[in-house]
KEPA-348034 format. One record per residue: x, y, z of N, C-alpha, C in turn; residue number from 0; residue in one letter; chain. Coordinates in pm, 1 decimal. Atoms other than C-alpha are relative to their C-alpha. Layout:
N
{npx->X npy->Y npz->Z capx->X capy->Y capz->Z cpx->X cpy->Y cpz->Z k->NUM r->A c->A}
...
This chain:
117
{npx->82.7 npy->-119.5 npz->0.0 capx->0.0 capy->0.0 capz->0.0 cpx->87.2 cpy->126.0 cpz->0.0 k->0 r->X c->A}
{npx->-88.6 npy->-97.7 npz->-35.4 capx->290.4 capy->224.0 capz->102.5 cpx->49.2 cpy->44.5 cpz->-154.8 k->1 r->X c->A}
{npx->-41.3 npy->-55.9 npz->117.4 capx->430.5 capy->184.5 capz->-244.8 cpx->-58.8 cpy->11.4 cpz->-114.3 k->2 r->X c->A}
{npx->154.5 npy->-74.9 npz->120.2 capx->100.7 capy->233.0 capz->-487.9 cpx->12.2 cpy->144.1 cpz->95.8 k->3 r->X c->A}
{npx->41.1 npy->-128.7 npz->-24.1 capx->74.1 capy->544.3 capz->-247.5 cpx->112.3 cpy->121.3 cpz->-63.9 k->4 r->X c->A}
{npx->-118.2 npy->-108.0 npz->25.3 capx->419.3 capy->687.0 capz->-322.6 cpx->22.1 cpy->13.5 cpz->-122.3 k->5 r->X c->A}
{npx->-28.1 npy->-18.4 npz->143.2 capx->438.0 capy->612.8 capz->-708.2 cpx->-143.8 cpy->107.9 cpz->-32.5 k->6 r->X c->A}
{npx->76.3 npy->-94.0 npz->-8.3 capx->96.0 capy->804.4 capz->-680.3 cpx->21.4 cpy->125.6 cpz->1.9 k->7 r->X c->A}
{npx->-20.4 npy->-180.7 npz->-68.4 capx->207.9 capy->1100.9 capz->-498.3 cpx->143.8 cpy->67.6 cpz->-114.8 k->8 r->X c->A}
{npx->-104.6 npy->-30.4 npz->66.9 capx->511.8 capy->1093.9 capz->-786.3 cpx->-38.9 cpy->71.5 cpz->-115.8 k->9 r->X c->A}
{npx->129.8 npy->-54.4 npz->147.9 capx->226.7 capy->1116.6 capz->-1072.6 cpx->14.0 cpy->137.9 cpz->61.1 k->10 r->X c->A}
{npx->76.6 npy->-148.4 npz->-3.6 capx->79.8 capy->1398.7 capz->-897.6 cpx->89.0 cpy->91.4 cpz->-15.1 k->11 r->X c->A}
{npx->-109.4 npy->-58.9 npz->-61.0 capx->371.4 capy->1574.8 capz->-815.8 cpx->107.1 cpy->60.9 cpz->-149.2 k->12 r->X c->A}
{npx->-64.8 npy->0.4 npz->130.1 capx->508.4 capy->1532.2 capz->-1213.4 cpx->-99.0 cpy->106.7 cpz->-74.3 k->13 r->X c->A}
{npx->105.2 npy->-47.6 npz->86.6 capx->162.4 capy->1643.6 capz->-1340.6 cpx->-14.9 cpy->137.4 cpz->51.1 k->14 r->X c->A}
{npx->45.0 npy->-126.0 npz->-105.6 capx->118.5 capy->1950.9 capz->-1072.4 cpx->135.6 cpy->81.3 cpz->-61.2 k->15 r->X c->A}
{npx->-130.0 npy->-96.4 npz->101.7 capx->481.6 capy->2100.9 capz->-1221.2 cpx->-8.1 cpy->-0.1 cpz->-100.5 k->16 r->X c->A}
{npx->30.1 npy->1.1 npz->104.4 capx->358.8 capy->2014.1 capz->-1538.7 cpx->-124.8 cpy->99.9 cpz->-34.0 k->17 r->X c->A}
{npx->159.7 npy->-43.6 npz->-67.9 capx->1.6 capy->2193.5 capz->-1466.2 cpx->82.8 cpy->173.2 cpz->-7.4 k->18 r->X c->A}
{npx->-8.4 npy->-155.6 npz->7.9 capx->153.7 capy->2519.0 capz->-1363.4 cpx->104.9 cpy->64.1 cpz->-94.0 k->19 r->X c->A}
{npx->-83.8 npy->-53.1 npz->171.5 capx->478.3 capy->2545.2 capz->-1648.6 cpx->-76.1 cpy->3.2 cpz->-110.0 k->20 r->X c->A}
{npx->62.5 npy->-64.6 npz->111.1 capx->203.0 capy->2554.4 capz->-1903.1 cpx->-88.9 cpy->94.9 cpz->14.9 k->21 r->X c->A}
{npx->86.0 npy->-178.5 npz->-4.6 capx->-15.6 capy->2838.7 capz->-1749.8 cpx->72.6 cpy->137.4 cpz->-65.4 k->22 r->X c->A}
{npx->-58.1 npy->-147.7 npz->27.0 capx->2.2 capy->3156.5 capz->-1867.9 cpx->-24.7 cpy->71.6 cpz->44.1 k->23 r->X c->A}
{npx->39.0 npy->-95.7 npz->-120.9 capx->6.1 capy->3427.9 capz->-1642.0 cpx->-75.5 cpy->57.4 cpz->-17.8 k->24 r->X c->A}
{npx->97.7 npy->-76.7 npz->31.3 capx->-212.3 capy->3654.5 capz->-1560.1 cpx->2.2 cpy->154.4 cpz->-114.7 k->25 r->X c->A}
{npx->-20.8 npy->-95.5 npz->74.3 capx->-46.9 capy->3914.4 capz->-1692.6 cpx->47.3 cpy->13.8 cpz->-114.7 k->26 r->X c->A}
{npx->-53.7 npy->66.6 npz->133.7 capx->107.7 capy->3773.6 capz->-1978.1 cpx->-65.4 cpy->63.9 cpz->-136.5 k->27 r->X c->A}
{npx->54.0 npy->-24.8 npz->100.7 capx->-133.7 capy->3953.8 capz->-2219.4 cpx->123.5 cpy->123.9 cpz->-53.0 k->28 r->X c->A}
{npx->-107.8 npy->-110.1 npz->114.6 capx->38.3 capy->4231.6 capz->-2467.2 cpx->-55.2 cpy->153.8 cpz->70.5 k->29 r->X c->A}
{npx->56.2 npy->-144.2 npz->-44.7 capx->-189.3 capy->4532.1 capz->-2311.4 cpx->35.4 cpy->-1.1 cpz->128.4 k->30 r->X c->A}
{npx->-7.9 npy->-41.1 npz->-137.8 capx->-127.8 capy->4460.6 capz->-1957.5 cpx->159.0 cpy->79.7 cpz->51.4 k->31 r->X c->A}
{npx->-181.1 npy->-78.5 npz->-30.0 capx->256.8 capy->4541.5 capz->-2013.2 cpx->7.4 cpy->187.3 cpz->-53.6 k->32 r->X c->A}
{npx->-15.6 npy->-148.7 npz->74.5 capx->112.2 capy->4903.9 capz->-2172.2 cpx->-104.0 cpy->40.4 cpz->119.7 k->33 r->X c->A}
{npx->96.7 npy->-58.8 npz->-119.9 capx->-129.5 capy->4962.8 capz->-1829.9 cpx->-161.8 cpy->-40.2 cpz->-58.0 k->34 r->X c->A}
{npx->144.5 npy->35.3 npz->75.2 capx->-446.3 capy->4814.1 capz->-2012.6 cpx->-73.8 cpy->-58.1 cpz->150.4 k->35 r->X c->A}
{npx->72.9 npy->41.6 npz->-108.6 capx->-714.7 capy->4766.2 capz->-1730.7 cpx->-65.6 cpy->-87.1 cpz->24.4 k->36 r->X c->A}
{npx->21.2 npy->150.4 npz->-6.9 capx->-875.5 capy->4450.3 capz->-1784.1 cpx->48.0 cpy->-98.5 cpz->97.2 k->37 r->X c->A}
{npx->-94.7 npy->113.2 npz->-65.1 capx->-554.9 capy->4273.7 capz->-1634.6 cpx->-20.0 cpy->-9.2 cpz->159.6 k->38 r->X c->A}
{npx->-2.7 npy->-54.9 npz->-117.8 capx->-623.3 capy->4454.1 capz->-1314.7 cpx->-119.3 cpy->-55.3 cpz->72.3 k->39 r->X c->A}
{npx->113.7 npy->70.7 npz->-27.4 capx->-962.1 capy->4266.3 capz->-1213.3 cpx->77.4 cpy->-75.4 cpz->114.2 k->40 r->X c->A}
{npx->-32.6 npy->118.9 npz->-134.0 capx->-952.4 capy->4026.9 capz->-902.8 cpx->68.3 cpy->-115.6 cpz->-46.0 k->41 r->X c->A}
{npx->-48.1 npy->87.5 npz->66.5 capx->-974.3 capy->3736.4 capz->-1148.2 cpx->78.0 cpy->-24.5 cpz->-101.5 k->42 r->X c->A}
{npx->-71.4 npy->-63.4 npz->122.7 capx->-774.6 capy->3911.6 capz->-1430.8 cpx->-126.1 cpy->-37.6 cpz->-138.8 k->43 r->X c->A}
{npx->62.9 npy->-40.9 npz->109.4 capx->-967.0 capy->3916.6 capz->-1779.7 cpx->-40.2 cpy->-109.1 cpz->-56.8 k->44 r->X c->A}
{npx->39.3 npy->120.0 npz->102.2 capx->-1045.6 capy->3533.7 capz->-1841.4 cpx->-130.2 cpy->-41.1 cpz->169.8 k->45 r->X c->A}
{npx->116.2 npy->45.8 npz->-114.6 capx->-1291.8 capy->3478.4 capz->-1522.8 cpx->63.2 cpy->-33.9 cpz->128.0 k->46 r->X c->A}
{npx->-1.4 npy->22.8 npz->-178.8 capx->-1327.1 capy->3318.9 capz->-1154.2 cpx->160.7 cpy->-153.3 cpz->-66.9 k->47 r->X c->A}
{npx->-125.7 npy->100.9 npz->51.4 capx->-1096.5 capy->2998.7 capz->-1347.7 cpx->-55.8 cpy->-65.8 cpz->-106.7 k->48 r->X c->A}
{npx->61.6 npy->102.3 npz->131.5 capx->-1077.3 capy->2775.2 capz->-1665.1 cpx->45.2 cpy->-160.5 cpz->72.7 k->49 r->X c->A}
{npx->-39.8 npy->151.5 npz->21.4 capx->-992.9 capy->2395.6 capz->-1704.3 cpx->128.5 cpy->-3.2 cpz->80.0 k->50 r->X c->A}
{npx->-112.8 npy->22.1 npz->-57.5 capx->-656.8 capy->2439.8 capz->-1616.0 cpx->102.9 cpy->56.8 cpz->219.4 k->51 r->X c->A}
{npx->12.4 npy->-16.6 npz->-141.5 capx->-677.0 capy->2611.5 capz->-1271.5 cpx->-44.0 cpy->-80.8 cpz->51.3 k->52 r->X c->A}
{npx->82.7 npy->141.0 npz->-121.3 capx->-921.3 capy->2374.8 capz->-1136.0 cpx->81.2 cpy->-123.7 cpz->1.1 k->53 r->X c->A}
{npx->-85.7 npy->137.1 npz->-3.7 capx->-690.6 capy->2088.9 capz->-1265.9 cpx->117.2 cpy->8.4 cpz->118.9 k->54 r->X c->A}
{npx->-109.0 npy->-52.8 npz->-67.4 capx->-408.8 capy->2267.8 capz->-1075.1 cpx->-26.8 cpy->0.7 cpz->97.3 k->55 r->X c->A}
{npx->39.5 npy->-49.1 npz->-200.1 capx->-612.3 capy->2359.0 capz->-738.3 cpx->-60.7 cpy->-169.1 cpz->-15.1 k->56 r->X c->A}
{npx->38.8 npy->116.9 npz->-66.2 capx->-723.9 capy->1967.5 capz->-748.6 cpx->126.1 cpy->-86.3 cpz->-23.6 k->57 r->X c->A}
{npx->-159.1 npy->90.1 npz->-18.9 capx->-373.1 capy->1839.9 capz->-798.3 cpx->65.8 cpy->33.3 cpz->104.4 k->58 r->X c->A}
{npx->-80.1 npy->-2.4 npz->-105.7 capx->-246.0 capy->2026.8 capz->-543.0 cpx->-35.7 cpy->-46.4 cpz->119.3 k->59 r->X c->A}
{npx->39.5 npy->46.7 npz->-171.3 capx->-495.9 capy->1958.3 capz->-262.4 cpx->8.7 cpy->-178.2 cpz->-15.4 k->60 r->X c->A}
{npx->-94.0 npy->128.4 npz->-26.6 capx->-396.7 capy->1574.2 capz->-368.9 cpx->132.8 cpy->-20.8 cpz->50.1 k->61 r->X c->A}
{npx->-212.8 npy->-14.4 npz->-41.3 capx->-33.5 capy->1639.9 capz->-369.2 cpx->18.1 cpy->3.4 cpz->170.7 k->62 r->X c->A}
{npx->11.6 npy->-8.8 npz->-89.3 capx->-99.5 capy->1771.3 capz->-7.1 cpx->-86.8 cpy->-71.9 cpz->89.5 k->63 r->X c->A}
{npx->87.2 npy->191.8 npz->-73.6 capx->-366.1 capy->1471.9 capz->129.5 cpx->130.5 cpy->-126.4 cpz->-49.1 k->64 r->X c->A}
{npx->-128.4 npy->165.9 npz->-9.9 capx->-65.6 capy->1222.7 capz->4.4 cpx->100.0 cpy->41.7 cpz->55.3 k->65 r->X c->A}
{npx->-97.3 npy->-20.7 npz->-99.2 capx->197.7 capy->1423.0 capz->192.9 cpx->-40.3 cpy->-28.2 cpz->132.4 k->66 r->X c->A}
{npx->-5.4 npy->28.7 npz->-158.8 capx->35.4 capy->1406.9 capz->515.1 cpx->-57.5 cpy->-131.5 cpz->18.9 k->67 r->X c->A}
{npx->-46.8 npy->127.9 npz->-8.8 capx->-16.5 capy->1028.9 capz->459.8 cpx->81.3 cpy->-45.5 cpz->5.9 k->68 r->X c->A}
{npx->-93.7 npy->57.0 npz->14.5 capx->253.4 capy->936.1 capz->328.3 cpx->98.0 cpy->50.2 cpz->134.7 k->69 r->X c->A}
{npx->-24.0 npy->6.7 npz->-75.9 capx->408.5 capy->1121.0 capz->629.0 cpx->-34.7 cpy->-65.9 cpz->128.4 k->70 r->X c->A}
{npx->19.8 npy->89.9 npz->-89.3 capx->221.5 capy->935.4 capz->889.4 cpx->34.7 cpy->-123.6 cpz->17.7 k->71 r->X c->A}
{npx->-49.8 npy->135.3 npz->8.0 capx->276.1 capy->614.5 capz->755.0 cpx->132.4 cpy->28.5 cpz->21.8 k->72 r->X c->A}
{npx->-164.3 npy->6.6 npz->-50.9 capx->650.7 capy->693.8 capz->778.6 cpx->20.3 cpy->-4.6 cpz->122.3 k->73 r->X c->A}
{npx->-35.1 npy->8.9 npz->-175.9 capx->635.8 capy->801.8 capz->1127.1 cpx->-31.1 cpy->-115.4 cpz->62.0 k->74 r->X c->A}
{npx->42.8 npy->85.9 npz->-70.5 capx->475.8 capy->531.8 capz->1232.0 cpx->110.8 cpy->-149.2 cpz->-30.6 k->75 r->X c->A}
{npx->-96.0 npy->105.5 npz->12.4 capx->691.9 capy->289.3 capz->1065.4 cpx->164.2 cpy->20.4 cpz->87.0 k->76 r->X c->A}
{npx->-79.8 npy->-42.9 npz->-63.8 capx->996.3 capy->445.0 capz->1221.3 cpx->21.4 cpy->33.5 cpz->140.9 k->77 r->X c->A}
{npx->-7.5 npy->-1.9 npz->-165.0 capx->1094.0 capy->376.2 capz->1570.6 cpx->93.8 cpy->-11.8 cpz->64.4 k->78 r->X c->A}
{npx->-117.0 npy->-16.7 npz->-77.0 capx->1345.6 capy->503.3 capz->1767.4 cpx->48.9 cpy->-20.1 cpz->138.0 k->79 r->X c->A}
{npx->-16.6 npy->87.7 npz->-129.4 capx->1508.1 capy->326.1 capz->2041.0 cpx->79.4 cpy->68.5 cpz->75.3 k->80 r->X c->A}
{npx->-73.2 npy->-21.3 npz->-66.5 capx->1596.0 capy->440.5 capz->2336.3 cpx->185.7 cpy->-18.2 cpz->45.9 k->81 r->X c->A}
{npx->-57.1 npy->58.0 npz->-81.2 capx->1927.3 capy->427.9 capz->2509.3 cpx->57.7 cpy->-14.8 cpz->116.9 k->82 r->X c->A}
{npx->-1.9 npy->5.2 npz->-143.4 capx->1874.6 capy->422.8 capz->2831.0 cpx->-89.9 cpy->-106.7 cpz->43.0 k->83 r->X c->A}
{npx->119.6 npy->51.6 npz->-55.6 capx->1617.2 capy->155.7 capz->2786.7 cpx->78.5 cpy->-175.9 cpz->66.2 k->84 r->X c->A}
{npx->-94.8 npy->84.7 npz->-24.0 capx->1897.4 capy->-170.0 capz->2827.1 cpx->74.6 cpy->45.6 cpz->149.8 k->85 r->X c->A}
{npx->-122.3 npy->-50.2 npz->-100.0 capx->2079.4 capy->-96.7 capz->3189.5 cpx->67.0 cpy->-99.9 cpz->26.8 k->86 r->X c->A}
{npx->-117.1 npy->120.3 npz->-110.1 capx->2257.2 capy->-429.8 capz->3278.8 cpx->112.6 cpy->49.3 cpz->-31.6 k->87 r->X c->A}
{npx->-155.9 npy->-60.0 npz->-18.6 capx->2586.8 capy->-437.0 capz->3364.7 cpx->53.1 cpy->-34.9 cpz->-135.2 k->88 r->X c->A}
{npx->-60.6 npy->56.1 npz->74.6 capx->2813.7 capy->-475.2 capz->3041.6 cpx->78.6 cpy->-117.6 cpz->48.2 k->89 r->X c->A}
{npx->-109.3 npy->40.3 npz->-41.7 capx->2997.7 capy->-776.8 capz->3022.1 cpx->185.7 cpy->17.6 cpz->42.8 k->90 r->X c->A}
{npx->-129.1 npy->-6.6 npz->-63.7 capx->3371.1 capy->-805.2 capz->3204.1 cpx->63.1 cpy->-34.4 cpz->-117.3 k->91 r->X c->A}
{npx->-130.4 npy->11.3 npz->80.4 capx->3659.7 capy->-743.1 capz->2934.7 cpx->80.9 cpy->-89.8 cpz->85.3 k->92 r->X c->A}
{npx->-136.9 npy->59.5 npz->-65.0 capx->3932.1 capy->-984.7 capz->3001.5 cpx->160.3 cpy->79.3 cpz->-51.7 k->93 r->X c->A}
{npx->-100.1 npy->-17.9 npz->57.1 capx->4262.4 capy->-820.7 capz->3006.3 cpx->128.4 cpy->-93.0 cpz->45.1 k->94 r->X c->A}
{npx->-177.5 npy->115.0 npz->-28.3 capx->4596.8 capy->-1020.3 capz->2916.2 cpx->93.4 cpy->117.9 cpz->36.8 k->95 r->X c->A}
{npx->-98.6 npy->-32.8 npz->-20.6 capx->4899.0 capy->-948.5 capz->3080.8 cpx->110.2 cpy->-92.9 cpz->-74.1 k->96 r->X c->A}
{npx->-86.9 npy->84.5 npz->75.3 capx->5195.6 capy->-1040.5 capz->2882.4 cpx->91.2 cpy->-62.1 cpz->110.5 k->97 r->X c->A}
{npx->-79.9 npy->105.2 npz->-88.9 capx->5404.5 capy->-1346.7 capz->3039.1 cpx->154.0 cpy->81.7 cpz->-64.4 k->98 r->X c->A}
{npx->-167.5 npy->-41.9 npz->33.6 capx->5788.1 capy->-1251.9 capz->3097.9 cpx->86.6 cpy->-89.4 cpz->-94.8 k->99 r->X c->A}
{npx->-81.6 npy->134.7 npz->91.2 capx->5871.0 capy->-1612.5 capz->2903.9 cpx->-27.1 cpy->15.8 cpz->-131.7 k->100 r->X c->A}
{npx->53.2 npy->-42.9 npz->124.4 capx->5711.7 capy->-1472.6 capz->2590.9 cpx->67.5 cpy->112.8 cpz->-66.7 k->101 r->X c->A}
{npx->-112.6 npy->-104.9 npz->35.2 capx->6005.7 capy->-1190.5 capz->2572.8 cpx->86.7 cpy->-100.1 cpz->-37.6 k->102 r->X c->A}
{npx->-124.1 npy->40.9 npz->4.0 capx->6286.9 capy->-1316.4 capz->2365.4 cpx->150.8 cpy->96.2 cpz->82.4 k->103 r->X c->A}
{npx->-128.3 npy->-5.0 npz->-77.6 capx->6629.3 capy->-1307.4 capz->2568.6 cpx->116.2 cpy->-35.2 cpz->-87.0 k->104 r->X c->A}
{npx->-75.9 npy->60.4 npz->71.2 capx->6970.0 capy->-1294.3 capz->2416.4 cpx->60.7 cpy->-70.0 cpz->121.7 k->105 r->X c->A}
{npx->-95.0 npy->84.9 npz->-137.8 capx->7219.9 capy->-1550.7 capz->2669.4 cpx->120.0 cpy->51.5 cpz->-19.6 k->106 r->X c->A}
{npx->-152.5 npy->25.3 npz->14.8 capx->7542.3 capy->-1508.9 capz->2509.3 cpx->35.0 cpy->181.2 cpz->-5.4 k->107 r->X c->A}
{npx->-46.4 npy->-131.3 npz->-33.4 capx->7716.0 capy->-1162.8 capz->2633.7 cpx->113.1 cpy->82.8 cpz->-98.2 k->108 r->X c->A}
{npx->-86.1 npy->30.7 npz->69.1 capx->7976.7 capy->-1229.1 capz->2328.1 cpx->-46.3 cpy->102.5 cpz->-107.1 k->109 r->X c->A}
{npx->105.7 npy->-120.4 npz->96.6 capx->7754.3 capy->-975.4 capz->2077.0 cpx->52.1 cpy->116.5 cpz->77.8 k->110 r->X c->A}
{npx->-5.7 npy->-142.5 npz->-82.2 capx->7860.1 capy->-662.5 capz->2075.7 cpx->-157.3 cpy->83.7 cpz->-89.2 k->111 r->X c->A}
{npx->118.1 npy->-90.2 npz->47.3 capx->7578.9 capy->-395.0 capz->2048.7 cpx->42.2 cpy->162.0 cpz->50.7 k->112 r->X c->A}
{npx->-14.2 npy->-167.9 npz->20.2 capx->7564.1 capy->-4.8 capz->1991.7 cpx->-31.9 cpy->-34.8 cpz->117.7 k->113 r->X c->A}
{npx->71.2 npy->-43.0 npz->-93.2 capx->7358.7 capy->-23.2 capz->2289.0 cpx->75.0 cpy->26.4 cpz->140.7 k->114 r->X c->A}
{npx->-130.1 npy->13.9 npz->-154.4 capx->7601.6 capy->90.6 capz->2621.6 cpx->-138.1 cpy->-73.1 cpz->124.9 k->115 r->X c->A}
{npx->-6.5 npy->86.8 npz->-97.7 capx->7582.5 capy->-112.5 capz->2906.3 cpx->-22.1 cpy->70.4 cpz->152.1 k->116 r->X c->A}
């Protein structure tokens, strides 16, 4: 369900940027850039909306009903764990001490070495 909802919300989301790069503004006409008064209306000079507004104002209030799903379902799937909720004791590290018989020793005093004495 999670992922029919999200390839959904991808449509909308493709079509809704698609939706408003082909409007043409309001002002966009040739007279409104010379002070022509028409443009100046509430709704500007084509009405209250055509085809392509309404497509636009019902893509978006989808776009926005599948965000705050699709956010719930996330939250809910996502669960963050304490950590303070575990207290036992950790287990006891063992530490080695190295044995003195595990150092090599030279015997013979017959070697000379840089090293003074």
């Amino acid at each position: 369900m999670y992922e029919i909802l999200l390839v959904v919300y991808l449509v909308v989301a493709l079509a809704l940027v698609g939706m408003v790069l082909i409007q043409q503004g309001k002002g966009a006409d040739m007279g409104s850039s010379f002070g022509a008064g028409a443009s100046s209306t509430v709704f500007g000079s084509s009405g209250a909306g055509n085809f392509m507004t309404k497509t636009t104002t019902t893509l978006a209030t989808i776009f926005f009903v599948l965000s705050i799903v699709l956010g719930n379902l996330t939250a809910g799937q996502i669960k963050k764990t304490d950590e303070w909720e575990n207290l036992e004791a950790a287990p006891a590290v063992e530490t080695v001490t190295p044995v003195e018989e595990d150092v090599p020793v030279t015997s013979t005093k017959e070697q000379s070495s840089d090293v003074p004495n």
